[in-house]
VOGU-3710 file (C-alpha; in Angstrom, 3 decimals, decimal comma):
1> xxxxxxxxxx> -47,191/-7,935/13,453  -48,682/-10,342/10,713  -47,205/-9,267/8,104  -43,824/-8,230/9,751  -42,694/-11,973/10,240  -43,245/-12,370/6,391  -41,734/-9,616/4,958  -38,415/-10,172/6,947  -38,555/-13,550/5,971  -38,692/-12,254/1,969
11> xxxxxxxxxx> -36,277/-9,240/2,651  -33,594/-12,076/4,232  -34,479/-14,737/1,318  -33,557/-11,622/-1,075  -30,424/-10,578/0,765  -29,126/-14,187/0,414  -30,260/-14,944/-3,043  -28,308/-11,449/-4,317  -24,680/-12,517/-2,411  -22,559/-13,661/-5,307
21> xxxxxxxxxx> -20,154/-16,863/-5,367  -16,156/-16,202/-5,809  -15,630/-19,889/-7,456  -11,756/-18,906/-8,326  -9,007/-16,944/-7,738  -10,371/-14,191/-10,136  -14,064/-14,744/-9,240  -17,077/-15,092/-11,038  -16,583/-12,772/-14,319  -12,723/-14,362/-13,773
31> xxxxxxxxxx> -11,871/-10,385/-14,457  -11,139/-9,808/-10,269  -14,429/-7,686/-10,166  -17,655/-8,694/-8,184  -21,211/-7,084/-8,754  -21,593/-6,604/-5,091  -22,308/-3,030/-3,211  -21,944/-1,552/-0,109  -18,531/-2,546/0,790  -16,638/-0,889/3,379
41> xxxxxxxxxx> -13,920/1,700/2,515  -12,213/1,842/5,976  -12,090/-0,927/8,228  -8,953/-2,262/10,849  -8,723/-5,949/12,499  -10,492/-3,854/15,419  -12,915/-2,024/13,366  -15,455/-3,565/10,710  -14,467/-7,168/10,986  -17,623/-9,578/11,171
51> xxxxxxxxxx> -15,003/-12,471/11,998  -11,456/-13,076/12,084  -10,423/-17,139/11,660  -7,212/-18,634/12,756  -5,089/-20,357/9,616  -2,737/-23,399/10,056  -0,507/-21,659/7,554  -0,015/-18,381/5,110  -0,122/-18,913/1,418  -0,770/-17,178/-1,835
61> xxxxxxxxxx> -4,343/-18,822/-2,320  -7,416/-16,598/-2,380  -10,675/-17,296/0,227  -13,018/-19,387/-2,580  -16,677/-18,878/-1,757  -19,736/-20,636/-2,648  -23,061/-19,765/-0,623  -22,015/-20,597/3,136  -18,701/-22,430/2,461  -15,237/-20,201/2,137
71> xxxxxxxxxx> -12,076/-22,345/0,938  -8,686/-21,996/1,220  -5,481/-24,239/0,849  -2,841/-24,017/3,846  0,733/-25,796/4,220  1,114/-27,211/8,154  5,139/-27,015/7,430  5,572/-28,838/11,163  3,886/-31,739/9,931  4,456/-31,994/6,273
81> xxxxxxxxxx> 1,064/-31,798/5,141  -0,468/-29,816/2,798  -4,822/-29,451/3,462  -7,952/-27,759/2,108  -10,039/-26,466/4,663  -13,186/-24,910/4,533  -15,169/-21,991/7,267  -18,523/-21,053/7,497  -19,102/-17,936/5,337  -21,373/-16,839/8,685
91> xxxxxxxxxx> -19,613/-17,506/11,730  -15,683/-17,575/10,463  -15,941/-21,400/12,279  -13,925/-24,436/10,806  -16,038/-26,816/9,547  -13,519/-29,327/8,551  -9,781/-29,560/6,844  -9,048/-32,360/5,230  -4,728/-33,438/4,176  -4,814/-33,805/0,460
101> xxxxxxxxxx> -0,680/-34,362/0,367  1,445/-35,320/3,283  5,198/-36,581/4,257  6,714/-34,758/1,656  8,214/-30,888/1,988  5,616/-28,033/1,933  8,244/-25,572/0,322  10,729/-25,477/-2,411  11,959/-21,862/-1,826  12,225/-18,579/0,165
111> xxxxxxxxxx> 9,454/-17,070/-2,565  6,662/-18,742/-1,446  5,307/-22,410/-0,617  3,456/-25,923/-1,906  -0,485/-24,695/-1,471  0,235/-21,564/-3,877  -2,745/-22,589/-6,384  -6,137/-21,299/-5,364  -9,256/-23,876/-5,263  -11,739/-23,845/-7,421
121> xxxxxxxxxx> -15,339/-24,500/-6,440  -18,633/-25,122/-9,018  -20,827/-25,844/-5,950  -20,587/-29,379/-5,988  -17,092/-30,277/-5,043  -14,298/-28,295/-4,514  -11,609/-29,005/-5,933  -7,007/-28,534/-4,849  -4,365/-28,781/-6,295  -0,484/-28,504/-5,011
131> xxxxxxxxxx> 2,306/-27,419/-6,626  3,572/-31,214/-5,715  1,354/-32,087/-8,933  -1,338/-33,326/-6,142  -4,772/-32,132/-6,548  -7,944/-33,767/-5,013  -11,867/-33,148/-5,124  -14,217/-33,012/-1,641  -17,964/-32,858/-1,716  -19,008/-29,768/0,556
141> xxxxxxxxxx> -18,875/-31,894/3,584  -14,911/-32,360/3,294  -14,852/-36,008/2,090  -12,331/-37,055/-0,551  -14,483/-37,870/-3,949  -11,492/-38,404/-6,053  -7,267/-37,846/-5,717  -4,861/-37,692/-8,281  -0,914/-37,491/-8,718  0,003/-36,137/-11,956
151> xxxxxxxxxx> 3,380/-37,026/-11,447  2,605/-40,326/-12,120  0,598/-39,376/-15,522  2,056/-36,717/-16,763  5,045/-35,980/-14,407  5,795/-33,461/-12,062  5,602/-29,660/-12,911  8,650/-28,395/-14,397  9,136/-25,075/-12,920  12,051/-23,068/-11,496
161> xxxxxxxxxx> 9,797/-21,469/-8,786  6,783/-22,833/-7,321  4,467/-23,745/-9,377  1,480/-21,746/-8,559  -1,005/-21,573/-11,274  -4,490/-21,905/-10,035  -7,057/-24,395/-11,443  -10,394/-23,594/-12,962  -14,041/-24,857/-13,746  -15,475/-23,948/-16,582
171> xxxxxxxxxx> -18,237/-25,467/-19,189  -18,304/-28,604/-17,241  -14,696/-29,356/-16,973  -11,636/-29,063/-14,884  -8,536/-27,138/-16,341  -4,976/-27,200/-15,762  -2,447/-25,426/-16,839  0,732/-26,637/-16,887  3,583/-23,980/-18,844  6,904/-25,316/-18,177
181> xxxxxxxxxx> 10,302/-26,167/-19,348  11,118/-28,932/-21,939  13,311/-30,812/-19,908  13,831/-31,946/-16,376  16,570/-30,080/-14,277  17,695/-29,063/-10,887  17,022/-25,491/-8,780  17,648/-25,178/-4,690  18,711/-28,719/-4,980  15,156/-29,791/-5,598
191> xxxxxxxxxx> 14,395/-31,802/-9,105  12,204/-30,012/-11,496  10,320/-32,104/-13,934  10,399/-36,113/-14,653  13,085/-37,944/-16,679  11,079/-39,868/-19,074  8,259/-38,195/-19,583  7,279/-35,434/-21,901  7,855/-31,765/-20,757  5,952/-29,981/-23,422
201> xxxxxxxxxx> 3,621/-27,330/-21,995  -0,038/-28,115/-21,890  -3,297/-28,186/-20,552  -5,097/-30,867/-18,998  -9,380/-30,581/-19,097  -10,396/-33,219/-16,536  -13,993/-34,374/-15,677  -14,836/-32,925/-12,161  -16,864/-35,884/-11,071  -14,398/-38,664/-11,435
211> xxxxxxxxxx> -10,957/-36,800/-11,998  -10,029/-38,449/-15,060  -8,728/-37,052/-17,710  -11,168/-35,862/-21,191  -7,842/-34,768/-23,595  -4,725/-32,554/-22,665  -3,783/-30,429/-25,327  0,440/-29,344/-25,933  1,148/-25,912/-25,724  3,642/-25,141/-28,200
221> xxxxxxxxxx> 5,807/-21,826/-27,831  8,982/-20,524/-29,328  10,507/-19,384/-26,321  13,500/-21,186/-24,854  14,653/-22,019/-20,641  12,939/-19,670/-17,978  10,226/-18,042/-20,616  8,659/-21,402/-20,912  7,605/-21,173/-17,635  4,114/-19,095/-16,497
231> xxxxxxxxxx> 2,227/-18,651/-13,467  -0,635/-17,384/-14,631  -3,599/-19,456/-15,014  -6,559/-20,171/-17,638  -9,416/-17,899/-18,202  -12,576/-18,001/-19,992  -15,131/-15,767/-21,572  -17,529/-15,626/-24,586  -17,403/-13,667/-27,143  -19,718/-14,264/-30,544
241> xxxxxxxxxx> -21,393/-17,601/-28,865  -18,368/-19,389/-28,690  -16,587/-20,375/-25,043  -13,124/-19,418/-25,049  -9,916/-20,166/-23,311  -6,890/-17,755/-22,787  -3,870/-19,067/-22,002  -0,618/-16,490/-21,189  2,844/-17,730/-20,978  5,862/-18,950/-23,075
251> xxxxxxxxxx> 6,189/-15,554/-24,421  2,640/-15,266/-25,990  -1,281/-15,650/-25,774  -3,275/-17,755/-26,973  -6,756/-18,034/-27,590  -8,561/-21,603/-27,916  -11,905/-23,459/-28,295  -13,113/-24,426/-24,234  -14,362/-27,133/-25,567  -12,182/-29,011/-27,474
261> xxxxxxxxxx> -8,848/-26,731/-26,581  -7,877/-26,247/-30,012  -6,122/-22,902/-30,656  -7,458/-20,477/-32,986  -5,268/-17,368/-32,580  -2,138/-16,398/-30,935  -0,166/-12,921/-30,148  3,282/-12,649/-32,093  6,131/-13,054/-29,755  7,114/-10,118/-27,344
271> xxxxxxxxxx> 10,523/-11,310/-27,059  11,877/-11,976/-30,328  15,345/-13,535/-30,939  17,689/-11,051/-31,998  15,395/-7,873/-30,755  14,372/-6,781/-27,827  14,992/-7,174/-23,947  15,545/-10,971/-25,056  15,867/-12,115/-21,965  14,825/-15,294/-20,455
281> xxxxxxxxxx> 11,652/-14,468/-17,449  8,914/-16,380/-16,297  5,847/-15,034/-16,632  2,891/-14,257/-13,862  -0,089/-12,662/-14,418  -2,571/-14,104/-16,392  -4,666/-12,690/-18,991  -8,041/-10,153/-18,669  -10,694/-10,013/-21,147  -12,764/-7,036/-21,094
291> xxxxxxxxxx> -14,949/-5,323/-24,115  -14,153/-7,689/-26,801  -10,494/-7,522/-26,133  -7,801/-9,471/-24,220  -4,537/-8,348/-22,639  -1,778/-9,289/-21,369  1,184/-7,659/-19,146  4,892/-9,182/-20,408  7,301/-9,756/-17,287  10,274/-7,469/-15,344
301> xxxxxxxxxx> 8,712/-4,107/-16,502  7,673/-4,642/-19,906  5,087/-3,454/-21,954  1,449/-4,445/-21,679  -0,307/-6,196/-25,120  -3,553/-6,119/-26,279  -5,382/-8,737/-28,673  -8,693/-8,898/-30,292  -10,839/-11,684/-29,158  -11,715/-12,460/-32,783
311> xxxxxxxxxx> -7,782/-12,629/-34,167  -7,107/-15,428/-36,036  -3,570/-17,180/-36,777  -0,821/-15,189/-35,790  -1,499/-11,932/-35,263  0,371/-8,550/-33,862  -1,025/-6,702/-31,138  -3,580/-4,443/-31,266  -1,931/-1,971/-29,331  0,946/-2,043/-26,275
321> xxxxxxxxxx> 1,534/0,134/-23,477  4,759/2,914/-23,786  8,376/0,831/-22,892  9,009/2,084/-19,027  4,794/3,180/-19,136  2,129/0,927/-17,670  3,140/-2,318/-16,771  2,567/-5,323/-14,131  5,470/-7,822/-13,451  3,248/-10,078/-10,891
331> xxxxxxxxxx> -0,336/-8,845/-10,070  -3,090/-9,597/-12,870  -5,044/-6,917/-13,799  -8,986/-6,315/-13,936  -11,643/-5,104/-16,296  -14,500/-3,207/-14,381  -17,114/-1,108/-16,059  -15,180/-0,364/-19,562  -11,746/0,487/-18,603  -8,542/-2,118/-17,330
341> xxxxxxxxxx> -7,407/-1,391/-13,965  -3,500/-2,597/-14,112  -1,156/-2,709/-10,283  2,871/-1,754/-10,592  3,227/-4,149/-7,683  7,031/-2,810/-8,077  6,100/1,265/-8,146  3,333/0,530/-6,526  1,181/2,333/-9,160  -2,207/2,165/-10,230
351> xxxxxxxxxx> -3,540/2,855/-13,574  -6,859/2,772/-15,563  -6,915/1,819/-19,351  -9,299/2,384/-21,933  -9,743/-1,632/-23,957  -9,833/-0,535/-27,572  -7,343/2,168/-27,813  -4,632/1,498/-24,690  -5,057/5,048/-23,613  -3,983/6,004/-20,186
361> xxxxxxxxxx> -7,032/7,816/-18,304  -4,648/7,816/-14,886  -2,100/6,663/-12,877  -2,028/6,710/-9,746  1,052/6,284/-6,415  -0,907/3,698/-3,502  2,210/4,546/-1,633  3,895/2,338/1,317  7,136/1,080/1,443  7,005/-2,338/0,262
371> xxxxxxxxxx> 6,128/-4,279/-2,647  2,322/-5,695/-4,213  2,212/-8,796/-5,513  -1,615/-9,340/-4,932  -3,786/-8,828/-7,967  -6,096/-5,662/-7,381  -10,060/-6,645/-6,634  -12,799/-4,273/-8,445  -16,345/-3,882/-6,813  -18,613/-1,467/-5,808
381> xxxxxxxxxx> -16,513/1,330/-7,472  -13,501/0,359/-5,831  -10,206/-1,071/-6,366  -8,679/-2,882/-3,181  -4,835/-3,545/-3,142  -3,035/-5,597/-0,349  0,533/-5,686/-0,435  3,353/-8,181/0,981  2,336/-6,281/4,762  -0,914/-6,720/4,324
391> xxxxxxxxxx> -2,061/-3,080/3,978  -5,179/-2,706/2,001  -5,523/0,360/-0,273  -8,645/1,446/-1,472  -8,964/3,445/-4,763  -11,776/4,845/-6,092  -12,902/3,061/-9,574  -15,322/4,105/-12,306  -14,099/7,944/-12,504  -11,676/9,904/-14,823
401> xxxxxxxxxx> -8,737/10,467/-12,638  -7,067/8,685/-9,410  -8,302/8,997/-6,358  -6,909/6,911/-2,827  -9,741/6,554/-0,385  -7,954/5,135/2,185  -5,192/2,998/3,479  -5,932/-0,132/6,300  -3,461/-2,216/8,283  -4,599/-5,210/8,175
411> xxxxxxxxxx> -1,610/-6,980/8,442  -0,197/-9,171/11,763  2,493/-6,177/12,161  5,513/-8,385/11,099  7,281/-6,418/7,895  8,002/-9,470/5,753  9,256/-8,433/2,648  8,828/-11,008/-0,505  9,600/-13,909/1,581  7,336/-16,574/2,013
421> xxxxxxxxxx> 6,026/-15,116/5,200  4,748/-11,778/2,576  0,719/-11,330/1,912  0,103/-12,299/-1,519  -3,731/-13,407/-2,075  -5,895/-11,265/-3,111  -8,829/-10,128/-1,626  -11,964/-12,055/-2,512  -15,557/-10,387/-2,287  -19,047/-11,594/-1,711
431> xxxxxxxxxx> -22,382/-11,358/0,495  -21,525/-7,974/1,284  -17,860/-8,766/2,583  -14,273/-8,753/2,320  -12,305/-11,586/2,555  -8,752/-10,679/3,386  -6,068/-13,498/4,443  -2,984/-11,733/6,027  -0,204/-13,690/7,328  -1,969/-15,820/9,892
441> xxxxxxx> -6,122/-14,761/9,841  -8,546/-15,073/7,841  -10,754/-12,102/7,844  -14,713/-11,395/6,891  -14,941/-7,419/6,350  -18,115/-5,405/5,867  -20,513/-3,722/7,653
//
């Protein structure tokens, strides 16, 4: 019995030590893969659930984890307020919600709402941000260390639909992406943009301690009206030494210096005047780096482009997926273990890519009868899907053809389809877990 006490004590400190952080809405690699193991492969809100926590409201943002503390953003449409909250990664209790926006509307459209953006975390603060242009960061015990409205700064996001890129920490900074049109104008009778101040694209690095701006950079693109516009939100990665930043939108990637934000490469155009679809779409999912190369799916069933991280200027892709082949008009793919794992939210079909060469190594039907609009999560040789009912499916990963494990209803039972009521974060992973948010729950999953 001595040496029981201590050797629990170790085997605990070593099972907490190994549980790995989701500090964005793509999580720690910012790929949508986590190193954990031993996830579950079927589970129901009966069956497998360590928790299940009540939300004040659905949205598109992801659970954000860091050691005991799980964000999320919610709208309270009944009393105009938009909040962070944040649960105990343990017990699924509330340990506080604080309103970061209030007294203004919580939703533009029948899409989606205001709290679309996921948080971000770097285990300091955690920081919000709206798609009113109002983002704030709390200290882990919910108090307000700094607010901002970039409306006042920089003006308000010029977007036909809700804005709803996500912010991210990385190499000491705040980002913020902000791909829109050029000028202010007028959609669902709400005003889009600011008169008076400039509507070029751009992002914003911001110190996370005091909130104030270190240099926004313009984001200069060729495309014209609804194609200025993206969704998709910055990622990072290093490749040779050097910290990168990927941005995807306006018809084009990019590829900059984290540091400074000066861009160093960018794809040629995959709308062309003159050639073509030519057509004027937003654009959604952001960019994936995996094995030296980034990629990048083009909108309303178009091809998907690859780029070398090491391109300089402007340079043509290194290879694109077959017109009417592989393609992903919302969800972001993921890179796990060598190959790109890339959701038909519309066809609802699954697909595994080799990086260098494009090749197809298999598609896949998940099935259902409604849409996916959740980007797929990777871990523990699986690939987990949630779509607008909130059924997960659960596909086997790391092999050379496709293979469904299993289907799970984790939804409320309501059939919302694409409305703002519809399941649309993706499912977050660490300590073990699941973290699935369906319509009005917030769920810990594992065994």
């Amino acid at each position: 019995m001595k040496t029981t006490a201590p050797l629990l004590a170790l085997a605990l400190l070593t099972s907490f030590a190994s549980a790995e952080n989701w500090p964005n809405w793509r999580g720690p690699e910012q790929n949508g893969t986590s190193g954990e193991t031993g996830l579950p492969v079927k589970f129901s809100p009966q069956e497998g659930v360590k928790w299940a926590a009540d939300v004040p409201g659905i949205s598109a943002s992801v659970p954000v984890i860091w050691g005991d503390h799980v964000f999320i953003t919610a709208p309270i449409a009944a009393e105009k307020k938009l909040i962070g909250l944040c649960y105990d990664k343990q017990t699924g209790k509330e340990k506080w919600r604080v309103t970061i926006s209030e007294g203004d509307e919580v939703q533009w459209d029948d899409k989606s709402n205001l709290a679309s953006p996921s948080p971000a975390t770097d285990g300091d603060r955690v920081y919000f941000l709206f798609a009113n242009a109002v983002a704030a960061a709390c200290d882990f015990g919910g108090k307000i260390v700094w607010k901002r409205d970039f409306k006042e700064t920089h003006g308000a996001f010029g977007t036909q639909w809700t804005y709803g890129s996500s912010p991210t920490i990385d190499s000491g900074k705040l980002y913020i992406q902000v791909l829109q049109r050029n000028e202010p104008f007028e959609f669902h009778g709400f005003n889009k943009g600011t008169p008076g101040k400039d509507m070029s694209s751009y992002v914003l690095a911001i110190d996370p301690a005091t909130g104030k701006d270190i240099w926004k950079v313009i984001r200069p693109s060729t495309a014209k009206i609804e194609s200025l516009e993206a969704f998709s939100s910055p990622v990072f990665t290093t490749y040779k030494d050097q910290r990168l930043m990927l941005i995807s939108g306006g018809d084009t990637l990019t590829i900059h210096d984290a540091v400074s934000g000066r861009e160093f490469s960018r794809m040629a155009t995959w709308n062309p005047p003159g050639e073509g679809y030519n057509s004027f779409f937003r654009l959604v999912p952001s960019p994936v780096v995996g094995d030296g190369i980034a990629i990048v799916c083009a909108p309303k069933n178009s091809p998907v482009f690859a780029m070398p991280l090491d391109a300089k200027g402007e340079t043509q892709p290194l290879w694109q997926t077959e017109p009417k082949g592989v393609t992903s008009d919302v969800p972001t793919p993921a890179f796990y273990k060598g190959h790109f794992y890339i959701l038909d939210g519309g066809k609802k079909i699954l697909s595994c890519l080799e990086p260098k060469t494009g090749k197809v190594v298999w598609s896949g039907e998940l099935g259902g009868k409604t849409k996916f609009e959740s980007s797929p999560t990777v871990a523990d040789d699986k690939v987990y899907c949630i779509n607008f009912w909130g059924e997960v499916y659960v596909a086997k990963a790391n092999t050379d053809k496709f293979e469904l494990l299993a289907v799970n209803e984790m939804g409320n039972g309501s059939k919302p389809n694409g409305n703002a009521e519809s399941v649309r974060a993706s499912i977050s992973v660490s300590d073990g877990s699941l973290f699935i948010r369906n319509q009005e729950k917030l769920f810990r999953v594992g065994k």
